[in-house]
N, CA, C and O atoms as CSV, one atom per row, in Angstrom:
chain,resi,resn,atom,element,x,y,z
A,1,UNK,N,N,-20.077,9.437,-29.132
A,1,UNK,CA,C,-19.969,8.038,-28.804
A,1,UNK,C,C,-19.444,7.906,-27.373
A,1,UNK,O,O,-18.399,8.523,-27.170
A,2,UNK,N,N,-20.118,7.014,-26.013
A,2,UNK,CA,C,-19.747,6.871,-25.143
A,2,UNK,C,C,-18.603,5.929,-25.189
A,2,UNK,O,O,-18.649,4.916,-25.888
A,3,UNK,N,N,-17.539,6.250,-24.433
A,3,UNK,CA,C,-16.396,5.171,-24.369
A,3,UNK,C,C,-16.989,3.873,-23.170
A,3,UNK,O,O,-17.411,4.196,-22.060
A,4,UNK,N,N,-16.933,2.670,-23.557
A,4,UNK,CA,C,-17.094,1.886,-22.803
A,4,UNK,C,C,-16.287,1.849,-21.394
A,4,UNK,O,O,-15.062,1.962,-21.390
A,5,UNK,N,N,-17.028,1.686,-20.208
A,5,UNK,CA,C,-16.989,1.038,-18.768
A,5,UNK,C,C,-15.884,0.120,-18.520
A,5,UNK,O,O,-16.589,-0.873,-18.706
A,6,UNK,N,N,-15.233,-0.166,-18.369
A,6,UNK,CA,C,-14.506,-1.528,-17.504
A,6,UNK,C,C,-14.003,-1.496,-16.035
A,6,UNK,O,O,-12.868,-1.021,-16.063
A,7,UNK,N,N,-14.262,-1.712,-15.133
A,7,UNK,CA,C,-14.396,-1.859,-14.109
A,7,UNK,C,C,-12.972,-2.655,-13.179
A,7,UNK,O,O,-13.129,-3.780,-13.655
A,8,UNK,N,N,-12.077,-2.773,-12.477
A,8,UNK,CA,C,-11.114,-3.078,-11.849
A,8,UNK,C,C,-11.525,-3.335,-10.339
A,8,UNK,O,O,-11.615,-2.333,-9.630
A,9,UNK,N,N,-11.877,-5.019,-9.574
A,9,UNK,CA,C,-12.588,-4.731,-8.536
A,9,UNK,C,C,-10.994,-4.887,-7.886
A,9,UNK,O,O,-10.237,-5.731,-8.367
A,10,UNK,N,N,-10.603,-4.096,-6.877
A,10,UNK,CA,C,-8.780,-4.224,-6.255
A,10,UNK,C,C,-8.854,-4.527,-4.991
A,10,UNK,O,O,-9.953,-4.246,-4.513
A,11,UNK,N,N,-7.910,-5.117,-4.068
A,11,UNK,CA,C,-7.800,-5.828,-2.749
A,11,UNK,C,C,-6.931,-4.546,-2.700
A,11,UNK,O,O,-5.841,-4.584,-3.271
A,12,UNK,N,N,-7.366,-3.286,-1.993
A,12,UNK,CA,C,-6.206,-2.318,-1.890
A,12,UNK,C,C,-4.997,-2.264,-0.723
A,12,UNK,O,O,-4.201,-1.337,-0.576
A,13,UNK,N,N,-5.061,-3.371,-0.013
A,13,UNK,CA,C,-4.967,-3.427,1.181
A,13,UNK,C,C,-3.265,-3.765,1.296
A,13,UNK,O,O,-2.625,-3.205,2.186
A,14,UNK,N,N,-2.630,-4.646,0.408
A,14,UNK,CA,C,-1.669,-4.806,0.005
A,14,UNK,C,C,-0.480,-3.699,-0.823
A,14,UNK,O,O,0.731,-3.490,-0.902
A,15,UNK,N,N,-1.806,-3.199,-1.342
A,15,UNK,CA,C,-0.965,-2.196,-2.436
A,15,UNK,C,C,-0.325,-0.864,-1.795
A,15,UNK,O,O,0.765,-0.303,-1.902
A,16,UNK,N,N,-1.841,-0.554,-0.877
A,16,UNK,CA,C,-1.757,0.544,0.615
A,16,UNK,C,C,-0.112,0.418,0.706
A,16,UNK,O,O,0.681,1.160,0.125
A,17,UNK,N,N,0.255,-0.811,1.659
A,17,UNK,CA,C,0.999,-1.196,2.614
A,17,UNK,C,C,2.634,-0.682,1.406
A,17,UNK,O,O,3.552,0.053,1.769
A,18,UNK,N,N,2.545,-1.145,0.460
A,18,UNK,CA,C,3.436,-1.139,-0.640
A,18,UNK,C,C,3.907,0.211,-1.181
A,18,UNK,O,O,4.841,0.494,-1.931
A,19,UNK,N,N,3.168,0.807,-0.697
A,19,UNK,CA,C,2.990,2.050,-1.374
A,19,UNK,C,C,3.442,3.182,0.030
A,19,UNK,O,O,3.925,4.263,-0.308
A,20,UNK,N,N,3.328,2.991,1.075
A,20,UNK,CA,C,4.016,3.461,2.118
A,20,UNK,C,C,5.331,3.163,2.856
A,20,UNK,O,O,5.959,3.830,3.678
A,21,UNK,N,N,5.599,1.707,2.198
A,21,UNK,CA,C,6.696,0.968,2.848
A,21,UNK,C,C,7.879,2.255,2.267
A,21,UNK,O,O,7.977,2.856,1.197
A,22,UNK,N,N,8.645,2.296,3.527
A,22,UNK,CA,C,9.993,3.284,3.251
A,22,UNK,C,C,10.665,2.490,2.343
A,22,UNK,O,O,10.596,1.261,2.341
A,23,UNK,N,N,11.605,3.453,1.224
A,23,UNK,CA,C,12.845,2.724,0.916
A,23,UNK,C,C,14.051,2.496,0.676
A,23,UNK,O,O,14.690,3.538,0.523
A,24,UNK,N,N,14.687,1.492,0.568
A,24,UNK,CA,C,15.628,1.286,0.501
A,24,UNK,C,C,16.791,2.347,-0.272
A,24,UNK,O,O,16.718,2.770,-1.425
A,25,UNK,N,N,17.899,2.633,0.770
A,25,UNK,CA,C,18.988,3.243,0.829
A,25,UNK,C,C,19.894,2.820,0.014
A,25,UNK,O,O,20.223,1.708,0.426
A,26,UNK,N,N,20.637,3.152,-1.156
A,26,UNK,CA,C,21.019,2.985,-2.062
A,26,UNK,C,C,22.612,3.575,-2.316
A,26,UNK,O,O,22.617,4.803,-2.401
A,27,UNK,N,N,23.800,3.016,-2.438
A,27,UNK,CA,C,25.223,3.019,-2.779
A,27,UNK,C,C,25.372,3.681,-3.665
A,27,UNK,O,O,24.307,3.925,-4.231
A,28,UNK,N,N,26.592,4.323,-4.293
A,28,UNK,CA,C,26.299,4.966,-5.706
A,28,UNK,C,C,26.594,3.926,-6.725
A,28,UNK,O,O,26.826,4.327,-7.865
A,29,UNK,N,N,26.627,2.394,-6.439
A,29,UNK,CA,C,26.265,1.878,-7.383
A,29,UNK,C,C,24.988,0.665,-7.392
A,29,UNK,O,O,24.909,-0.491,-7.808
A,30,UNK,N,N,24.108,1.567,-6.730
A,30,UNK,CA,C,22.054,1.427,-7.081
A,30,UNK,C,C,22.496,-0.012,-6.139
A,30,UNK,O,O,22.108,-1.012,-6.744
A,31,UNK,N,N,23.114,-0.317,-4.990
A,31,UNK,CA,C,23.447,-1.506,-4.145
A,31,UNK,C,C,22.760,-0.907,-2.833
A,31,UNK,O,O,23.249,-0.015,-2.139
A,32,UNK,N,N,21.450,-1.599,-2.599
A,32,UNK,CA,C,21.131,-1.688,-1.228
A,32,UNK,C,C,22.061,-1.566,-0.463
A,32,UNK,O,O,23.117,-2.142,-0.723
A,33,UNK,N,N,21.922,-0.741,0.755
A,33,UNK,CA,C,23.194,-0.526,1.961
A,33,UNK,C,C,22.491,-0.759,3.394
A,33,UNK,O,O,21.523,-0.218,3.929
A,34,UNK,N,N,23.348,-1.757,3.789
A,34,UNK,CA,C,23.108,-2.759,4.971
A,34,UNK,C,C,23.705,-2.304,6.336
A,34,UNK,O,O,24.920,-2.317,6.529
A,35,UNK,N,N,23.002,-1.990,7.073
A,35,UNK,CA,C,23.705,-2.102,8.809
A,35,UNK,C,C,23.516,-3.374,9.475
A,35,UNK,O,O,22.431,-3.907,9.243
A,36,UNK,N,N,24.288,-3.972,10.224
A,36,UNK,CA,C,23.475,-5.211,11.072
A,36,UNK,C,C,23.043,-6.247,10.225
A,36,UNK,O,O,22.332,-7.133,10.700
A,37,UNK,N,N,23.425,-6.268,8.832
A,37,UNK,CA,C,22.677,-7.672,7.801
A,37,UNK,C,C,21.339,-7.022,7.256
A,37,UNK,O,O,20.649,-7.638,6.443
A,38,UNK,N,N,20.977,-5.736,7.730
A,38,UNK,CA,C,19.510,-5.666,7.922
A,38,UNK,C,C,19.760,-4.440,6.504
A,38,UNK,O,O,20.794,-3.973,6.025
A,39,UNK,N,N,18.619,-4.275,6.237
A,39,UNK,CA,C,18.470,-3.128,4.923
A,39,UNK,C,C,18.452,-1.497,5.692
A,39,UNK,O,O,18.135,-1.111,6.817
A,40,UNK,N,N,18.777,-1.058,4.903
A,40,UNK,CA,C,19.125,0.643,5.628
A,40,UNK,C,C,17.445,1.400,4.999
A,40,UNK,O,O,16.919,1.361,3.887
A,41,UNK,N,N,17.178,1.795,5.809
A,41,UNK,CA,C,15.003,2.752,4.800
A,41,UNK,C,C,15.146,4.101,5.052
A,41,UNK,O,O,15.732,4.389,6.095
A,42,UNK,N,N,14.687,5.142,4.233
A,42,UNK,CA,C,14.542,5.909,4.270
A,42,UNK,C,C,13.133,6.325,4.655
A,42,UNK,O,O,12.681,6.034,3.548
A,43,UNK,N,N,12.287,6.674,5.175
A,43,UNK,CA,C,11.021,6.860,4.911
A,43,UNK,C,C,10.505,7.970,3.962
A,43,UNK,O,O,11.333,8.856,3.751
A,44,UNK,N,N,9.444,8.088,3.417
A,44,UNK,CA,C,8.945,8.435,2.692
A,44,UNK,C,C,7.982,9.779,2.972
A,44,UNK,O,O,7.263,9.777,3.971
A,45,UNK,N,N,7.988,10.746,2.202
A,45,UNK,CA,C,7.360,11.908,2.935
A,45,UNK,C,C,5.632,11.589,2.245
A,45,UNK,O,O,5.288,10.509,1.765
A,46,UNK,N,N,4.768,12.791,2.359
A,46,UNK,CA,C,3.686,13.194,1.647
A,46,UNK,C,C,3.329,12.805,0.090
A,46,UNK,O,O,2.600,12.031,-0.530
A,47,UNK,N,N,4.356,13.882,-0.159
A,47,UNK,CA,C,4.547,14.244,-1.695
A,47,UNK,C,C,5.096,12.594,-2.512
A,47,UNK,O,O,4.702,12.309,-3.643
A,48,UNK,N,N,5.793,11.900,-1.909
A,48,UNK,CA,C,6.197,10.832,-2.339
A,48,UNK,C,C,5.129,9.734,-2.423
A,48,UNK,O,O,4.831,9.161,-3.471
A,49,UNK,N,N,4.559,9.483,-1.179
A,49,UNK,CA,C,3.595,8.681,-1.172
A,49,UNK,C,C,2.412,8.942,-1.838
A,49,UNK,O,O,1.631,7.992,-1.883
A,50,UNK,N,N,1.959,10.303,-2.536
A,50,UNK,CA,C,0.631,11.100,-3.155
A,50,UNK,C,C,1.450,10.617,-4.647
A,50,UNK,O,O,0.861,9.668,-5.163
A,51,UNK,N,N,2.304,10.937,-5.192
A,51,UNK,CA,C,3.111,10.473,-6.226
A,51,UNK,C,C,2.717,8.701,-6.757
A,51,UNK,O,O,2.188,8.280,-7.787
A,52,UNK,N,N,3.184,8.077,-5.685
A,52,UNK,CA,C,3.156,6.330,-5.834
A,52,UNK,C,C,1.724,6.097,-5.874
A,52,UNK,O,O,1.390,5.426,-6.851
A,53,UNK,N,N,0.833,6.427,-5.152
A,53,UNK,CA,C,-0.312,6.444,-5.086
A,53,UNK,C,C,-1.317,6.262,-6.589
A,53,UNK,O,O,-1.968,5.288,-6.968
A,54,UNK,N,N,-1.089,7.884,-7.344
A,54,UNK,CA,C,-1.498,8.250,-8.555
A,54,UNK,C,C,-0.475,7.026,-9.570
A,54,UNK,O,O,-0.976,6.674,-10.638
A,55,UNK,N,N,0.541,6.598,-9.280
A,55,UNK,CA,C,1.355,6.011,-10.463
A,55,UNK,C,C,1.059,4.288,-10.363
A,55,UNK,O,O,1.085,3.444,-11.259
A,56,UNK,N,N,0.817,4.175,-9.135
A,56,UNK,CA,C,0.497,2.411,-8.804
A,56,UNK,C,C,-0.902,2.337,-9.455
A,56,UNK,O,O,-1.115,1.378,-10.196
A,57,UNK,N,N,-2.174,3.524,-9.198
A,57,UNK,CA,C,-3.338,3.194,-9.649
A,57,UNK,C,C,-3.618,3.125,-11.094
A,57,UNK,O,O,-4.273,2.365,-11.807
A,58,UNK,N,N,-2.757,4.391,-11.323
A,58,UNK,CA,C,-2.665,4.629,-13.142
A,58,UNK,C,C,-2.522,3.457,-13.402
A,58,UNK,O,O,-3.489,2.757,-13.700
A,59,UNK,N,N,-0.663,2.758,-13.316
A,59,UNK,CA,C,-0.191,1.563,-13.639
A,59,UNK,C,C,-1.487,0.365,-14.013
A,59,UNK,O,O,-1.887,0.063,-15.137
A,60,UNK,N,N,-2.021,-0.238,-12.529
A,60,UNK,CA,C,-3.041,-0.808,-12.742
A,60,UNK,C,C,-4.215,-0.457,-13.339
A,60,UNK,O,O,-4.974,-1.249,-12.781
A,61,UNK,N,N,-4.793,0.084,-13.974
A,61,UNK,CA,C,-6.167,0.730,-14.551
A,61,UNK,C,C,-5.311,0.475,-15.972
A,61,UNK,O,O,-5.968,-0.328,-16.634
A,62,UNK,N,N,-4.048,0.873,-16.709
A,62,UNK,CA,C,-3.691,0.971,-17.769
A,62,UNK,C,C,-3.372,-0.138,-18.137
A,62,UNK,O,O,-3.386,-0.190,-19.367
A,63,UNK,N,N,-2.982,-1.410,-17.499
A,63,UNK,CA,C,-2.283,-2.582,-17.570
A,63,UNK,C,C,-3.714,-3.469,-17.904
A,63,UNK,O,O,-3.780,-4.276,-18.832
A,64,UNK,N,N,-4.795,-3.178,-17.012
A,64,UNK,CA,C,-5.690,-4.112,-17.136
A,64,UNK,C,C,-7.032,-3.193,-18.003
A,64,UNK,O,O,-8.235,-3.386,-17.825
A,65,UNK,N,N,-6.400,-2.167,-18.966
A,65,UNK,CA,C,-7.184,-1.679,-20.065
A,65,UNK,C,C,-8.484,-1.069,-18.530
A,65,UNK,O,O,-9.621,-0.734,-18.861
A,66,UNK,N,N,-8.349,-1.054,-18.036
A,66,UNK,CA,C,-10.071,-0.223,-17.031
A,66,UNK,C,C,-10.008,1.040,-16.758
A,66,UNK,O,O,-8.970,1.545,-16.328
A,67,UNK,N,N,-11.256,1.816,-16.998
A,67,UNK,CA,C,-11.223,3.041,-16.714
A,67,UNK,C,C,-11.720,3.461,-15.353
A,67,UNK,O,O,-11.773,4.641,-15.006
A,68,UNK,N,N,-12.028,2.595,-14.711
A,68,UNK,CA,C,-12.598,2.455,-13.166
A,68,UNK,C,C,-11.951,1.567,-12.265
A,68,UNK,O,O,-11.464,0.474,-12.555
A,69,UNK,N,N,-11.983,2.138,-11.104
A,69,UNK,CA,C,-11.725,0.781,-9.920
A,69,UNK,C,C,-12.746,0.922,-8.604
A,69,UNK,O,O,-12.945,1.877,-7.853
A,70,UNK,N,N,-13.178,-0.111,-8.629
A,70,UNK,CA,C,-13.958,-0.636,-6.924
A,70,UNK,C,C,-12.532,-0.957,-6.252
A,70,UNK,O,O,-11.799,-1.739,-6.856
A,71,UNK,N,N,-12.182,-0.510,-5.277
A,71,UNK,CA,C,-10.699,-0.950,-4.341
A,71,UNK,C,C,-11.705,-1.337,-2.781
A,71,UNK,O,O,-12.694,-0.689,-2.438
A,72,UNK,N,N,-11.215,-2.361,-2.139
A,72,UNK,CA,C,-11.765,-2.752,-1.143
A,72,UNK,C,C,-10.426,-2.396,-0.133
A,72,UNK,O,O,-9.299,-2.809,-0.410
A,73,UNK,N,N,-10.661,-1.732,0.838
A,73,UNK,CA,C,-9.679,-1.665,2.068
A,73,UNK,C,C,-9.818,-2.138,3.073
A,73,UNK,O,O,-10.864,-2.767,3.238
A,74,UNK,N,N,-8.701,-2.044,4.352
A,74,UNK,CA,C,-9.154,-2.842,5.500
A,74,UNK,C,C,-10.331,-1.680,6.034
A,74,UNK,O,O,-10.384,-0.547,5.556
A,75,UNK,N,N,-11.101,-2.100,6.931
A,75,UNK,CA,C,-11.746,-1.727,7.570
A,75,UNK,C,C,-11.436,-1.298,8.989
A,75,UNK,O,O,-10.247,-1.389,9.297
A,76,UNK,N,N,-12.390,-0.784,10.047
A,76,UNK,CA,C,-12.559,-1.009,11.102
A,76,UNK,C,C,-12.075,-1.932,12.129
A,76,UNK,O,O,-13.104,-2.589,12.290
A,77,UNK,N,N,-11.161,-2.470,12.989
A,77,UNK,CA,C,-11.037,-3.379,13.776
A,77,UNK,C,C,-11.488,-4.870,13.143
A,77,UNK,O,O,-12.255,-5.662,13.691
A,78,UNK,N,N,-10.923,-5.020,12.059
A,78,UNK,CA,C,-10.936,-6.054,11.293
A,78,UNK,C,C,-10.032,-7.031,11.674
A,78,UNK,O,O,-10.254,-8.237,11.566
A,79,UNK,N,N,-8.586,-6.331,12.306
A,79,UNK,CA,C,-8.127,-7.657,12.704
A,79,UNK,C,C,-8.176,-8.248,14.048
A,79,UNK,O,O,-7.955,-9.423,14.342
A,80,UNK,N,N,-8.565,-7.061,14.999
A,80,UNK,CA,C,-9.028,-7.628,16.427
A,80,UNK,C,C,-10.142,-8.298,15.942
A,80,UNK,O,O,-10.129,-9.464,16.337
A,81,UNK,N,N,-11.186,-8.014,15.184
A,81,UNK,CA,C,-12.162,-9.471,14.928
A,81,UNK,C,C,-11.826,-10.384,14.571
A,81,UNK,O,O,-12.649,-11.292,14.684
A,82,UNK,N,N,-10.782,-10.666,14.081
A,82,UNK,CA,C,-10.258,-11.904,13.398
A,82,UNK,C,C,-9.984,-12.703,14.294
A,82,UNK,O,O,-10.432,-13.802,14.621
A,83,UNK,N,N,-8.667,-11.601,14.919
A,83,UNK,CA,C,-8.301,-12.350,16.394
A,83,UNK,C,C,-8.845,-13.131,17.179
A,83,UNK,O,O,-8.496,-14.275,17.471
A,84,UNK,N,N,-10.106,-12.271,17.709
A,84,UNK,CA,C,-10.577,-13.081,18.353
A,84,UNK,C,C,-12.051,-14.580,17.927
A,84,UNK,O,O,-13.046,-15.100,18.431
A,85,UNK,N,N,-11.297,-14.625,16.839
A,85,UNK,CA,C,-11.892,-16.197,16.198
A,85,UNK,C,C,-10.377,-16.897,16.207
A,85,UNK,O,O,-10.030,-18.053,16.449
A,86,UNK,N,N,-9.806,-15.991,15.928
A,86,UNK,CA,C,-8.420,-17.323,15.709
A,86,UNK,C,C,-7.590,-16.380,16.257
A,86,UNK,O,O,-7.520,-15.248,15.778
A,87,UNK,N,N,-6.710,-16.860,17.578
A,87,UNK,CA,C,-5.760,-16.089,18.456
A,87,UNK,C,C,-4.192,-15.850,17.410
A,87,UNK,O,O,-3.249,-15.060,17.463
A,88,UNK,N,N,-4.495,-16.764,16.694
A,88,UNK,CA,C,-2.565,-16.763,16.007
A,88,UNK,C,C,-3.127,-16.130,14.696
A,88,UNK,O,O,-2.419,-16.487,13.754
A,89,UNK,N,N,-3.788,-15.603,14.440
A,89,UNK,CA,C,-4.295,-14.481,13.824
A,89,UNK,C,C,-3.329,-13.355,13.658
A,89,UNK,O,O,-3.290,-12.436,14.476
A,90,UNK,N,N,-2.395,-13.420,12.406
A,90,UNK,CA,C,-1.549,-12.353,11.998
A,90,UNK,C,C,-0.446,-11.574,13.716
A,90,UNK,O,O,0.016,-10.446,13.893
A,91,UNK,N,N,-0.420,-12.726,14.546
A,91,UNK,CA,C,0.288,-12.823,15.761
A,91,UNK,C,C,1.669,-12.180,16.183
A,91,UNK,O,O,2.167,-11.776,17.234
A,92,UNK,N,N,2.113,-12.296,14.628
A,92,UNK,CA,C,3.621,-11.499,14.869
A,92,UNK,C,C,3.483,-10.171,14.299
A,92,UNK,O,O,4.541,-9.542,14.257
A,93,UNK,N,N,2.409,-9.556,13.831
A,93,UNK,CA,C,2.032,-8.213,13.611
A,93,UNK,C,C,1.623,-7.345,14.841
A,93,UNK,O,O,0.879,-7.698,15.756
A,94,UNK,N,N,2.311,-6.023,14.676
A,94,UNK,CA,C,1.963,-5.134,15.755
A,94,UNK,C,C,0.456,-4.892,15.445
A,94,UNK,O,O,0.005,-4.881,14.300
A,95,UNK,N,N,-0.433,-4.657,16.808
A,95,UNK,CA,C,-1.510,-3.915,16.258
A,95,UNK,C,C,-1.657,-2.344,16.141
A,95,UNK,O,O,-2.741,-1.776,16.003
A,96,UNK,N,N,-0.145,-1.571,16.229
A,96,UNK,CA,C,-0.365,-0.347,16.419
A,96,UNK,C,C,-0.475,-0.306,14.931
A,96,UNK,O,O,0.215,-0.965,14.153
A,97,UNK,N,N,-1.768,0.853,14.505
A,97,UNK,CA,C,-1.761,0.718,12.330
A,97,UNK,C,C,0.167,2.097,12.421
A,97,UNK,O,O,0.851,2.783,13.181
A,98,UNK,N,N,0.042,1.658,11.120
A,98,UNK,CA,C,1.597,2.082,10.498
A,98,UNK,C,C,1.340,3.948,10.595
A,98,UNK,O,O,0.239,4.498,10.551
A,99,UNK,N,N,2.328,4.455,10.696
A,99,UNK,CA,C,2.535,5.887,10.314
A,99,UNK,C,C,1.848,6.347,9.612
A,99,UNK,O,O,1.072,7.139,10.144
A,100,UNK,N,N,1.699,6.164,8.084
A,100,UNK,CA,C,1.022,6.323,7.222
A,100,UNK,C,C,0.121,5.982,6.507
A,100,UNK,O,O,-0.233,6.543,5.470
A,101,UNK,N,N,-0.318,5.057,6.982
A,101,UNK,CA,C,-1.561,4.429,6.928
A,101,UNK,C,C,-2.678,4.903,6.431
A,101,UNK,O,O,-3.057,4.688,5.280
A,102,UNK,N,N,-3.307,5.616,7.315
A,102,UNK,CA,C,-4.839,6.560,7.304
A,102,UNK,C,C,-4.301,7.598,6.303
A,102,UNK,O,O,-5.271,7.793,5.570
A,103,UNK,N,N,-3.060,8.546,5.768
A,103,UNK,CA,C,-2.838,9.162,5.004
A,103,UNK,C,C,-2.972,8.416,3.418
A,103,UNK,O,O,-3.680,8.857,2.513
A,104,UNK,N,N,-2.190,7.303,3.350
A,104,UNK,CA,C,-2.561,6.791,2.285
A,104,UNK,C,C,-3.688,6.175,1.605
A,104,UNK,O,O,-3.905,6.091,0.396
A,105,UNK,N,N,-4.681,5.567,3.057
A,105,UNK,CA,C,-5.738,5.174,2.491
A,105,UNK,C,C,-6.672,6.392,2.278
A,105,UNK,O,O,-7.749,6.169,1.725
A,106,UNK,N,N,-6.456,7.304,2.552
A,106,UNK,CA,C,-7.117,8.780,2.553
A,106,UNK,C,C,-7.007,8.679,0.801
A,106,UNK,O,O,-7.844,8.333,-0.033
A,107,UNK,N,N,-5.561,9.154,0.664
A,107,UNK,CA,C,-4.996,9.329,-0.645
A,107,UNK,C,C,-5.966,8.233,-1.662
A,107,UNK,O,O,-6.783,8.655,-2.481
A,108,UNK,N,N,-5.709,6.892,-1.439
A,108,UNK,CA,C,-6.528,5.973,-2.548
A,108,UNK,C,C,-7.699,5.878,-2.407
A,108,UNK,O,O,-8.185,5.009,-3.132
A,109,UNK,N,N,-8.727,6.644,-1.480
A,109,UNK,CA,C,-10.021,6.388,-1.771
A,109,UNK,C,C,-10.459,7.866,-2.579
A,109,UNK,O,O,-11.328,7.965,-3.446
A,110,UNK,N,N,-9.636,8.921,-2.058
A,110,UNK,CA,C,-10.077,9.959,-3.123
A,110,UNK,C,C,-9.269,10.533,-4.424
A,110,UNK,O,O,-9.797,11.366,-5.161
């Protein structure tokens, strides 16, 4: 008997970003620890981010019962095209892409 298809179409683009974000530095009593008002980050190695990766996709595929996902990512100079239709176009974003970026989207497309 074939097990039925269900399909998950995902905006991965968010999840990417979520999934690389460093984190938060922690007290020994599990209390965010602050310099400057500001949050203290650890960043995140390889192995950590290949980890979140497999556990965010599982998560979602198991939550929404699917044994598949279509994930759509950013593309190519997607937001200099944007830009230049609309100048205040994500404006307070650097355009340099993040550290880990191309590693993770590496990671979620294969």
């Amino acid at each position: 008997m074939e097990m039925e298809r269900k399909i998950a179409v995902i905006d991965v683009d968010s999840i990417a970003y979520k999934i690389f974000h460093p984190k938060k530095v922690l007290d020994k009593n599990n209390i965010p620890l602050r310099s400057e008002n500001k949050f203290v980050y650890k960043e995140k190695n390889e192995q950590e981010i290949l980890y979140s990766c497999n556990f965010v996709m599982d998560e979602i595929l198991t939550n929404c019962n699917c044994t598949h996902y279509i994930g759509y990512i950013k593309g190519f100079n997607t937001t200099s095209f944007r830009k230049s239709i609309n100048n205040s176009y994500k404006s307070n974003r650097s355009l340099d892409e993040p550290k880990w970026w191309s590693y993770t989207k590496d990671m979620l497309i294969h």
